[in-house]
N, C-alpha and C positions, 0 to 999 in steps of 0.2 A: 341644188344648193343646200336645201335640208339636210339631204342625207351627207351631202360632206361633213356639213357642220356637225350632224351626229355622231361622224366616225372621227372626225378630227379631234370631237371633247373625248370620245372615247378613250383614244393615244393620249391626251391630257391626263385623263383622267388616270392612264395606266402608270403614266409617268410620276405623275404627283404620290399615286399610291404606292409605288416605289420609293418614292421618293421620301416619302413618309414613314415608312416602315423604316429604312435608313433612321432617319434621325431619332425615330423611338427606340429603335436599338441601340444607337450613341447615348439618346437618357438614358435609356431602362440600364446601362453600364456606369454612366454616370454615378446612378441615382444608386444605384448598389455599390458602386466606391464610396461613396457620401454614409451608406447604413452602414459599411465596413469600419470605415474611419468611425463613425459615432459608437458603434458600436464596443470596437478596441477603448477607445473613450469610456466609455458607458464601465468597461471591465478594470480596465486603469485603475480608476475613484473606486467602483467597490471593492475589488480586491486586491490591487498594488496601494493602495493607499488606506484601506480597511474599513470605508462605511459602511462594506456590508460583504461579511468574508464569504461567506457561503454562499448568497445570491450569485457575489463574483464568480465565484469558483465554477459554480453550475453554467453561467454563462459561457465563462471561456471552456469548459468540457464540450459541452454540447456547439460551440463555433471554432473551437481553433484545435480542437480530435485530443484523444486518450492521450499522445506523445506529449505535449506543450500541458496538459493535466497532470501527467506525472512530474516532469519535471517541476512545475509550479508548487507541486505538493509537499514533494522533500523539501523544498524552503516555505513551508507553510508558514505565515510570520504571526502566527496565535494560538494559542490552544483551544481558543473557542471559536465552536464551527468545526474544529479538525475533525472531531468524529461524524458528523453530519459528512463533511465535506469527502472524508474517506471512505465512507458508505456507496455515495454517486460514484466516485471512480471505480470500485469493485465493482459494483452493479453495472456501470457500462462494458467494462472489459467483458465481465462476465457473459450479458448481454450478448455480447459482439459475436461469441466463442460460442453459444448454445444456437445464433442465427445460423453459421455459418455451420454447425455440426447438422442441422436440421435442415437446413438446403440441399447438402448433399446429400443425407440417406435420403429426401425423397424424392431427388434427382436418380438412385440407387432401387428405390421401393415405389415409388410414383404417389406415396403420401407421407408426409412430416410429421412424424411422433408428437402425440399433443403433450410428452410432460417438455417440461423447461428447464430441465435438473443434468446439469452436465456428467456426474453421474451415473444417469440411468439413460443417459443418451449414446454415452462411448463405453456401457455395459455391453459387452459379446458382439462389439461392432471393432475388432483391433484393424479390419481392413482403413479404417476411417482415417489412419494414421501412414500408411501404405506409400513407400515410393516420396518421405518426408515431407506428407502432406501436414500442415499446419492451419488452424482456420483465425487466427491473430498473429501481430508483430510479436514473436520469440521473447524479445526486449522489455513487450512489455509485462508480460505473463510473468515474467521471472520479478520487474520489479515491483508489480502492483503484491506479488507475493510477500518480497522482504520488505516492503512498509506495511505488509498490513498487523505485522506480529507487535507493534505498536500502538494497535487500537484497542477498545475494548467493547464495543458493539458486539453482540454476539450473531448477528446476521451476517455483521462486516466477516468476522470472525469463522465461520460456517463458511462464508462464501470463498472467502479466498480456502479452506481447508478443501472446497471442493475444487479451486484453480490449482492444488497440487496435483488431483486425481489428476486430474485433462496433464500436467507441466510432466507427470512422469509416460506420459505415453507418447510424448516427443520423440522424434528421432533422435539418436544421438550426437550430432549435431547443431543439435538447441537444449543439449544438456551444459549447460554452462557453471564452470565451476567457481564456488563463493568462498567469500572470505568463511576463515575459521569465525566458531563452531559448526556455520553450515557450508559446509565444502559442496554437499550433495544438497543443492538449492530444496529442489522439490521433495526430494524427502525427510530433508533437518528441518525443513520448517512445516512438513506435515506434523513430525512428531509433537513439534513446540505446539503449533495450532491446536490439535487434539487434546493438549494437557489444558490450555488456557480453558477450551471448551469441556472436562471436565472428565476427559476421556484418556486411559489409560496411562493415566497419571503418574504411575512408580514406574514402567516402564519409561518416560519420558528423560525423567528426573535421573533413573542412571545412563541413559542415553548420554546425557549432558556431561553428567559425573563422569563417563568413558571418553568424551571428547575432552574435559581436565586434564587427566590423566595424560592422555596421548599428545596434549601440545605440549610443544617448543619454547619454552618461554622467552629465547633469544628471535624465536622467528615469528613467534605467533602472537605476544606479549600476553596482558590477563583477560582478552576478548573472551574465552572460554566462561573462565572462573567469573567475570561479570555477566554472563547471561545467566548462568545457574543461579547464580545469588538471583536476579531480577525477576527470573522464573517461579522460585521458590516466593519472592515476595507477590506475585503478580498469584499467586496460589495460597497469599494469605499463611503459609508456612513459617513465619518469621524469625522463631527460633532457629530451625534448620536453614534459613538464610542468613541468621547470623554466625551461624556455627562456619557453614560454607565461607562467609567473607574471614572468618578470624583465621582458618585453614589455611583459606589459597591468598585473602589480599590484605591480608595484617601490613605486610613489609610496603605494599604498592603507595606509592603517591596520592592521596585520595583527589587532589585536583583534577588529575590527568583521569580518575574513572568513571565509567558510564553506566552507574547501577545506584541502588542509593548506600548511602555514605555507612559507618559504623553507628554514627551515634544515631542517626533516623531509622536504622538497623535495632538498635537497644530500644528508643521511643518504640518505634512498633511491636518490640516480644516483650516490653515491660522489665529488661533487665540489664539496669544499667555498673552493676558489679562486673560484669562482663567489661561495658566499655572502660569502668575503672583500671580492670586488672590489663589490659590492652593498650592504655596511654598511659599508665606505669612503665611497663615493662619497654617502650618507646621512648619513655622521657617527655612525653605532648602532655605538659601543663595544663594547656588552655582545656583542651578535650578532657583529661581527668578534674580539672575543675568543673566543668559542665554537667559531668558523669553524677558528679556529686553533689552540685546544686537538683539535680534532675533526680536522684532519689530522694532527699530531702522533700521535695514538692509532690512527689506520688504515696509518700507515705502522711505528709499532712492533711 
C-alpha cells in the first residue's frame, strides 16, 4: 500500500510538474508581452512625445534593431540629443559589421583579430567580401552613411568615414546608386566625410565643384550647388561660400533651398555689400534693406 502510494504521488507529482512548467511558460509569455507593451510605452513618452529624446532613442535602438532606428532618426523631431542620438546608431551599425567581420576570420584563422577598426579588419582580407558576402543589412550601411554628413561629432564623423571603407568593398549589387551630388554613395560621401574631418580638403571642394558643373539643372535642380555652398560653410570658408551661392543660386528660390540663405551667407563673411549688390540687381527690397541696416550695425 505504501509503495503504491509512493509511486502514485510520484505520477502526481510528474504530472503537476508538467503541469506547472505549462503554465510558467504561459506567464513567462505573458509577462514579456506585458514588458513589450510597457516598454513600447516607456519609448512612446520619451521619445515620440520628447521627455527624453535620447534616452528614447537608445531604447528603442537597443529593443526594436538598427531598421526602426533609422527610420526614427531621419524624423528626428529636435536638434537636441540628435548628435548624441546619431553617435549610438553609428556605433551600433558599426558595432554589428566589425562583429560579424571578426567571427568570420576566426571562423577562417581559429582566432579573432583583437583590433575593432573596420579598417584594419577588411585590410588584405578582400576574400571577406567573396561570393557577395555582406556582414549587415546593405540598406542600412548606405543610410546610416547619408545622415551621417549631417552631424558634427567627430567620432560620429570618423566612424561613418570608416562605413564607407567597409560600403565600397560590397559587391556590386549593394552598390546602390544616390541622388546627385552623390551618385557614387560610398565614395561621394567619403570625400565629403574626409573634408568635414579636415582631410584633403581642396581636393574635396573641387570634387563638388565637378559635380556643379556636370549637373542638369532641368533634371538635377540646385542639389549640387547647395551642398558646396554647405560644405564650404560647414569648413568655415564663408567667403568662398558666398561667392559659390552668388555663382550658382543668385536666380534660385531661396524658400525652396537647402543650404544657408545669402544674407546668413553675408552675416557669416562679414560682407554685406555683396548682399546689397545681389537684392539690387534682383529688385528684393526687403533683403537690400536688411543688407543695409546690417552694415550700419557692424560698423557702429
Amino acid at each position: 500500500m505504501k509503495l503504491f502510494i509512493a509511486i502514485d504521488l510520484e505520477g502526481i507529482s510528474g504530472v503537476v510538474s508538467e503541469a506547472d512548467t505549462e503554465r510558467e511558460g504561459a506567464a513567462a509569455q505573458r509577462a514579456r508581452a506585458h514588458m513589450r507593451a510597457d516598454l513600447d510605452a516607456v519609448i512612446g513618452i520619451a521619445f515620440h512625445e520628447r521627455v527624453h529624446l535620447r534616452k528614447g532613442f537608445e531604447l528603442l535602438l537597443r529593443h526594436q534593431g538598427i531598421c526602426r532606428a533609422i527610420t526614427c532618426f531621419g524624423q528626428y523631431p529636435a536638434v537636441e540629443s540628435r548628435e548624441e542620438s546619431g553617435l549610438l546608431l553609428v556605433r551600433a551599425l558599426y558595432g554589428e559589421i566589425v562583429e560579424g567581420l571578426k567571427r568570420t576570420i576566426a571562423q577562417q584563422g581559429g582566432e579573432a583579430p583583437a583590433t575593432s577598426s573596420i579598417p584594419e579588419l577588411i585590410e588584405g582580407r578582400a576574400w571577406l567580401f567573396e561570393g557577395g558576402r555582406s556582414y549587415s543589412d546593405s540598406s542600412h550601411v548606405s543610410s546610416v552613411v547619408q545622415q551621417s554628413i549631417h552631424l558634427k561629432s567627430r567620432e560620429t564623423l570618423r566612424l561613418a568615414l570608416e562605413l564607407t571603407a567597409y560600403g565600397l568593398q560590397l559587391a556590386d549589387i549593394y552598390q546602390f546608386r544616390g541622388e546627385p551630388p552623390f551618385e557614387n554613395i560610398y565614395q561621394d560621401h567619403r570625400v565629403y566625410l574626409k573634408a568635414l574631418l579636415g582631410e584633403e580638403v581642396a581636393e574635396a571642394i573641387a570634387h563638388f565643384e565637378g559635380k556643379v558643373a556636370e549637373a542638369d539643372p532641368d533634371r538635377d535642380g540646385t542639389a549640387a550647388a547647395e551642398l558646396l555652398v554647405t560644405l564650404l560653410c560647414r569648413l568655415e570658408r564663408y567667403p568662398e561660400a558666398l561667392e559659390a551661392f552668388r555663382k550658382y543660386l543668385a536666380e534660385a528660390d531661396p524658400s525652396y533651398l537647402r543650404c544657408p540663405s545669402m544674407l546668413q551667407l553675408c552675416q557669416l563673411a562679414g560682407d554685406f555689400d555683396a548682399l546689397k549688390r545681389t537684392s539690387q540687381e534682383r529688385g528684393d527690397l526687403l533683403s537690400f534693406a536688411a543688407a543695409a541696416l546690417q552694415r550700419v550695425k557692424t560698423r557702429s
